[in-house]
C-alpha positions as CSV (number, residue, x, y, z in Angstrom):
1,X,-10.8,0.1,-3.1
2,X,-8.8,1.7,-5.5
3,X,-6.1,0.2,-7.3
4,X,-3.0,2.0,-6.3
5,X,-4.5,1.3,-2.7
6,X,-4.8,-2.2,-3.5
7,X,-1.2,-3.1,-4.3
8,X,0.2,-1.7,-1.3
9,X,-1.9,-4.2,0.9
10,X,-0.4,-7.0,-1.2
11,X,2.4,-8.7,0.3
12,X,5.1,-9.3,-1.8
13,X,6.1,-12.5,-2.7
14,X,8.9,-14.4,-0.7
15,X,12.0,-13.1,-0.7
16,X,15.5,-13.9,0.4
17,X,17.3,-17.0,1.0
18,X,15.3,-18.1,4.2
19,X,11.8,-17.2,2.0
20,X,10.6,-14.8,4.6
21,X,7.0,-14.0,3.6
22,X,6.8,-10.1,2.7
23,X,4.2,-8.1,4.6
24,X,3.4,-5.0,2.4
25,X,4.5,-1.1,2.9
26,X,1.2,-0.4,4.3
27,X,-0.5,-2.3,7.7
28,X,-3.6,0.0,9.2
29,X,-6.7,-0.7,10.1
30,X,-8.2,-0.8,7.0
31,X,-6.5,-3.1,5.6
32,X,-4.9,-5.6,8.5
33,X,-7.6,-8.0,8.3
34,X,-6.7,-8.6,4.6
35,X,-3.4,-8.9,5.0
36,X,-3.3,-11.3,8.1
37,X,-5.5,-13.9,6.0
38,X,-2.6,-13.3,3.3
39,X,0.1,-14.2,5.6
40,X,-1.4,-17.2,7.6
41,X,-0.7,-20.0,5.0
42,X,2.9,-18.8,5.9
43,X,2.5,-20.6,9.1
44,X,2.3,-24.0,6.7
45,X,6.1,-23.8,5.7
46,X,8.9,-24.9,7.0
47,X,10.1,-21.6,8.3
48,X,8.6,-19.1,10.2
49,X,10.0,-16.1,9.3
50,X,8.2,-12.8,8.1
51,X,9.8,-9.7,6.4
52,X,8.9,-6.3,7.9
53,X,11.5,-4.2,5.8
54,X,8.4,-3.0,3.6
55,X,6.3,-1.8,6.4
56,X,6.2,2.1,5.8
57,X,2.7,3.0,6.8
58,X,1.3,1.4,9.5
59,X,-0.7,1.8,13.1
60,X,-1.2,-0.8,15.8
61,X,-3.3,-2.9,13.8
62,X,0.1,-4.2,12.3
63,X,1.2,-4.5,16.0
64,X,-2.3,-6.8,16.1
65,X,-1.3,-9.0,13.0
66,X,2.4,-9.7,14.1
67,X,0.6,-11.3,17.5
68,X,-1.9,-13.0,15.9
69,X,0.9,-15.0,13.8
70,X,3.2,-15.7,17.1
71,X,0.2,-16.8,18.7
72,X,-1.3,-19.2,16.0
73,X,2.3,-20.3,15.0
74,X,2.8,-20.5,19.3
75,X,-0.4,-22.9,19.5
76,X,1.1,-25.4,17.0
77,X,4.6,-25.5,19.0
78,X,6.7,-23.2,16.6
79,X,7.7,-19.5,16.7
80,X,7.4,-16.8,14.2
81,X,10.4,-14.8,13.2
82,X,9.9,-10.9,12.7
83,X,12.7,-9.6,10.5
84,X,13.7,-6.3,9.2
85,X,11.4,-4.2,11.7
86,X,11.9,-0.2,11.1
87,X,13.1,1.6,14.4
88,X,9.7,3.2,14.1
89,X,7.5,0.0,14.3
90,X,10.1,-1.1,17.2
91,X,9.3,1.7,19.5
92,X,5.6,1.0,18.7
93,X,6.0,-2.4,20.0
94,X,8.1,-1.0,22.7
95,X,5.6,1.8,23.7
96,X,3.0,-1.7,23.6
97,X,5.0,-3.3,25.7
98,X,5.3,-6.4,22.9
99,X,8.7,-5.5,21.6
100,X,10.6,-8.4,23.1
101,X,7.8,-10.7,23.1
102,X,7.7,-10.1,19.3
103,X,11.9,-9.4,18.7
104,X,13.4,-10.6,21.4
105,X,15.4,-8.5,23.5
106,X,14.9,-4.6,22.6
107,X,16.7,-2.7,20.3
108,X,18.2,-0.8,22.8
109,X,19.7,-1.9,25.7
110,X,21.6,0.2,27.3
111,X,21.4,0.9,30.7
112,X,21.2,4.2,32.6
113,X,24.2,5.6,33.9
């Protein structure tokens, strides 16, 4: 792996004043694996809450990692907080059917005329 490739599967280091843990710009396939095992010991602290405002390049395997840390963090009585989701990643999760299991109610909630 390359290191240009490299740095964009490292999350960032916590950031803001609720120390969300920073997933990194990119989330595929390739690389989810690697970044899941970088964001469990996030489960550990005292808040739950992950930033997704870096999340650029991505598939469903991001959709895959964002479950797996609701269900682990679910298992141990706590929730996970998803924060800063793209409109892009939010209609994936909507087109999943996991957007309000994963952000509560969706983005868009308008009703039909």
């Amino acid at each position: 792996m390359n290191e240009a490739r490299t740095a964009a599967v490292q999350p960032a280091p916590a950031t803001g004043a609720g120390g969300a843990f920073a997933l990194p710009a990119e989330v595929t396939f390739a690389h989810a694996r690697a970044v899941l095992e970088r964001a469990l010991p996030a489960l550990a602290g005292e808040g739950l809450a992950f930033d997704l405002s870096a999340c650029m390049h991505f598939d469903s395997s991001l959709i895959g990692v964002l479950l797996e840390l609701s269900r682990r963090a679910s298992a141990s009585g706590r929730r996970c907080e998803f924060v800063g989701a793209s409109p892009n990643l939010r209609k994936l999760c909507g087109l999943y059917g996991v957007e309000s299991l994963l952000f509560g109610a969706p983005a868009d909630t308008r009703t039909a005329p």
